[in-house]
N, C-alpha and C positions, 0 to 999 in steps of 0.2 A: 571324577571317578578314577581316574589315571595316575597311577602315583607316581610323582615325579624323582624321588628318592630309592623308586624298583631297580631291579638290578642291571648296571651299564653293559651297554654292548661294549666290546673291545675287538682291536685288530684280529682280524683272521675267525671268529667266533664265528657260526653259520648259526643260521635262523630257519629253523624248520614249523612247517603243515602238517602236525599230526591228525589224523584221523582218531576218532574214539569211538567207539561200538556204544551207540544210542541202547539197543536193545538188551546188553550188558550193563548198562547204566556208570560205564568205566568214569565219563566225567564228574557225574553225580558225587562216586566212591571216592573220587581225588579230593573235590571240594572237601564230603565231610569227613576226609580222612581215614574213610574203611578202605584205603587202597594207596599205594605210595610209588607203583611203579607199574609200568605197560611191558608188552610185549610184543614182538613181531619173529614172524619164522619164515623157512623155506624147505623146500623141498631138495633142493640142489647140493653145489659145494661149498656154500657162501654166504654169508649172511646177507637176512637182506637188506640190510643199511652199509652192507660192505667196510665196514669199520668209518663210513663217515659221521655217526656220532660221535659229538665229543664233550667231556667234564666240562658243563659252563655252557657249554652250547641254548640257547635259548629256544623254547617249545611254545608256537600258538597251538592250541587247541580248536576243532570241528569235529560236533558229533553226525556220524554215517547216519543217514537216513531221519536226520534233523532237518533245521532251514537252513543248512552250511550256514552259518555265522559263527566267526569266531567273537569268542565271549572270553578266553582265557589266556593266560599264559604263565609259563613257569621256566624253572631252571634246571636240566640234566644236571644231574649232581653227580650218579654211577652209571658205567654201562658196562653189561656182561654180559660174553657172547661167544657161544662155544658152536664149534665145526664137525662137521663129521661124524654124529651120534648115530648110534643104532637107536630105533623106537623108544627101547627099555630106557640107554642113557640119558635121551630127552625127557622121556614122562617123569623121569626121577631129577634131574636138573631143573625142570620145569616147578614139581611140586616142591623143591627146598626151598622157591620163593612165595608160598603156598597164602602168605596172611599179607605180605606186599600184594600180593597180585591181585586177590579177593577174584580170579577166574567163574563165572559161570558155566553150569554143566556143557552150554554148549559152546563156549571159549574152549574148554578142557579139549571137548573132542576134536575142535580145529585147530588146536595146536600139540597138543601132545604126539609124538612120536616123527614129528617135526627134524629131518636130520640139522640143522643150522636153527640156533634160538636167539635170539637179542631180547634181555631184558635191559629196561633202561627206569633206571629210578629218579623222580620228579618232586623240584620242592621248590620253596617259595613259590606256590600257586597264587595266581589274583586275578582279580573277576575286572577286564579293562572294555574300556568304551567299544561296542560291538561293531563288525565291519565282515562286510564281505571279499572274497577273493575270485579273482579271473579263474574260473573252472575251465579246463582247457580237458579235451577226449583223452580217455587212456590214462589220466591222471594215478598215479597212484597214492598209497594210503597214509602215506609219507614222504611230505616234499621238503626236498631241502634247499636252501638259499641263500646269498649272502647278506641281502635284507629284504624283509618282510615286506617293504614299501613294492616291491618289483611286480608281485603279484599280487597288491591290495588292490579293488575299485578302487578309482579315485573319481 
């Protein structure tokens, strides 16, 4: 199931735990293509991946409120991510990625007006031999690592 020919890690690349909104069907949308990129925001000064995504960075996928199995993984290809917004400059930042994002009404309302947004666009998606991860409290929705083996079960 595993393709051996997928995309190599290389020096210094991190390997992230994305979360995906089951209930949004975000993973679904990436499979069959009604969707090309995720989102995350904050309320603060900062984004909330603090600029540690990066072009090439590699993404496991886990859908929220799933059986946590990661089932996927892909390739950050863009990330764009803007500071500082009033309400207005996020709903409208937000919606320019409007047919990427394929947001549900109730994504819209938990992210729009967001002052710090990170969109991040995702490609070479593939469906790899499924595994679980060490869930640790407090986790957040977005882990990042420098490899994925660190916090796989074994």
């Amino acid at each position: 199931m595993v393709n051996t020919d997928w995309y190599q890690k290389r020096e210094g690349q991190a390997e992230h735990l994305v979360y995906l909104d089951n209930e949004g069907k975000e993973l679904e949308k990436l499979i069959n293509g009604e969707k090309s990129m995720i989102i995350r925001g904050a309320a603060g000064k900062k984004s909330p991946l603090g600029g540690r995504a990066k072009e090439n960075d590699i993404l496991y996928f886990v859908e929220k409120g799933g059986k946590m199995e990661i089932t996927h993984r892909g390739v950050l290809t863009k990330v764009s991510e803007k500071y500082k917004m009033t309400p207005e400059e996020s709903t409208e930042f937000i919606k320019g990625f409007g047919q990427e994002l394929n947001l549900s009404e109730k994504q819209k309302t938990r992210w729009y007006g967001k002052k710090c947004i990170g969109i991040y666009e995702v490609s070479h998606l593939e469906k790899i031999e499924p595994f679980y991860y060490n869930r640790e409290k407090n986790m957040d929705d977005w882990i990042i690592t420098d490899n994925i083996e660190d916090i796989k079960v074994k």
